[in-house]
C-alpha positions in Angstrom: -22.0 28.4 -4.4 -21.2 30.1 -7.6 -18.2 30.7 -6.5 -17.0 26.8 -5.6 -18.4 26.0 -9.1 -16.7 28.4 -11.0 -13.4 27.5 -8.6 -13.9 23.8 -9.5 -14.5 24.8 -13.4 -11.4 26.5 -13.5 -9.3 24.0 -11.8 -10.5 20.3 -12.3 -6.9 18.7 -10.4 -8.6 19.9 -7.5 -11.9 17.3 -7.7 -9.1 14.8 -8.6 -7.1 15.3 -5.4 -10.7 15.4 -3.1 -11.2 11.9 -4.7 -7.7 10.6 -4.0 -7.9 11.7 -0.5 -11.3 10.0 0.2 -10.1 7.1 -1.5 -6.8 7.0 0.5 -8.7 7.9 3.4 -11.5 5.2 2.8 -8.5 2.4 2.1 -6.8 3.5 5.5 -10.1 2.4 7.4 -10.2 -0.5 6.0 -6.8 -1.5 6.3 -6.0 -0.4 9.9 -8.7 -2.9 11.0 -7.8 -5.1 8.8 -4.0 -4.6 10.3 -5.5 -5.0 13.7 -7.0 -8.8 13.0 -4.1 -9.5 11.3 -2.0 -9.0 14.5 -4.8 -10.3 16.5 -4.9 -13.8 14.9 -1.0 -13.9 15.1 -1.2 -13.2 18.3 -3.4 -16.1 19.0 -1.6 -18.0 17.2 1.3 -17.7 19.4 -0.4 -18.1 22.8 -1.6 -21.5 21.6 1.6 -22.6 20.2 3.0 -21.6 23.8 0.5 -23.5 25.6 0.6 -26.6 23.9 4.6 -26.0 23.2 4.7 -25.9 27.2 3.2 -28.9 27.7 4.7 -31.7 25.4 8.1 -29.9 23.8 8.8 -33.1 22.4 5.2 -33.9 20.6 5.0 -30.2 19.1 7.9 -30.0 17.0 7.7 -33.1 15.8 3.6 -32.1 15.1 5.1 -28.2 13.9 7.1 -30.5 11.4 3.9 -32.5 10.0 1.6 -29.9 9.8 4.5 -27.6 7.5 4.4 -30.6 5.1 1.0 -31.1 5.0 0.5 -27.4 3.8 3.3 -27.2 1.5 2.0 -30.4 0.0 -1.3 -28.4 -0.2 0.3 -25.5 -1.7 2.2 -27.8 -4.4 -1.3 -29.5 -5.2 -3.0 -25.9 -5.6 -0.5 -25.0 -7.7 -0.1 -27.6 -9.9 -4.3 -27.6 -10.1 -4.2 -24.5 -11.0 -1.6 -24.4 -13.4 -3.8 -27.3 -15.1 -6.5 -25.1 -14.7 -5.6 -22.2 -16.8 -3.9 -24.7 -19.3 -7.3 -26.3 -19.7 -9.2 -22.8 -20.2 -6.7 -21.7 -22.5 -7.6 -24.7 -24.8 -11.3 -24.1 -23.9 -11.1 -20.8 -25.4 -9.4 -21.6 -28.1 -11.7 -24.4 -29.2 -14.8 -21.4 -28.7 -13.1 -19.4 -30.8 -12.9 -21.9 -33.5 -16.4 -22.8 -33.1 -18.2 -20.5 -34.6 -16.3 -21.3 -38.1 -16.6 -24.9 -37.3 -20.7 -23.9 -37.5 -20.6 -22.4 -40.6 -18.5 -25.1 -42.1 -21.2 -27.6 -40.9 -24.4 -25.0 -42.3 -22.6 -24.2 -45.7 -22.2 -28.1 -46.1 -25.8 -28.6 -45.8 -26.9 -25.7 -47.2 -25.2 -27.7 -50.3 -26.8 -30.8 -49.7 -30.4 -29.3 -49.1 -29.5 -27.9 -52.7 -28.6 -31.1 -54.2 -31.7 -32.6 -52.8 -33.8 -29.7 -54.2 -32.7 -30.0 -57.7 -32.9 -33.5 -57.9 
């Protein structure tokens, strides 16, 4: 045991490269299954497009066609939400980081005020 310790001591790349290899070895679990559903789903995905392709060619593409709008309509909204999104946070922030001097402004002006009414 002394003997690993000292190794590892000595040589500190070699707990880096351990960790990189779990790490890489970890990732490739997940991502072959995730590969796998992936290719599942597609898969599906096809074989009902075939089935209902087969039995109205005329009705499908015409539906294919609808249903590629509709989602790039989708998309453009997303986008343009979110685009309005991180305009609207970035004013947010700006307006919390001028806050905190807005306080003060508003506790030194009564501060004042309480004095006037003090010495009166």
């Amino acid at each position: 045991m002394d003997a690993i310790t000292g190794y590892i001591s000595t040589h500190p790349a070699v707990i880096v490269i351990g960790v990189i290899l779990i790490v890489l070895l970890f990732l490739n679990f997940i991502f072959k299954n995730l590969m796998k559903l992936i290719i599942i789903a597609f898969f599906f995905l096809l074989a009902a497009f075939g089935y209902y392709y087969s039995q109205n060619p005329v009705d499908t593409k015409e539906k294919v066609k609808k249903s590629v709008q509709m989602v790039e309509s989708g998309i453009s909204e997303i986008k343009d939400k979110s685009k309005n999104f991180y305009h609207d946070g970035k004013e947010l922030y700006k307006k919390t980081k001028e806050a905190p001097g807005g306080v003060n402004k508003l506790l030194d002006a009564s501060d004042k005020e309480l004095d006037k009414e003090l010495k009166k």
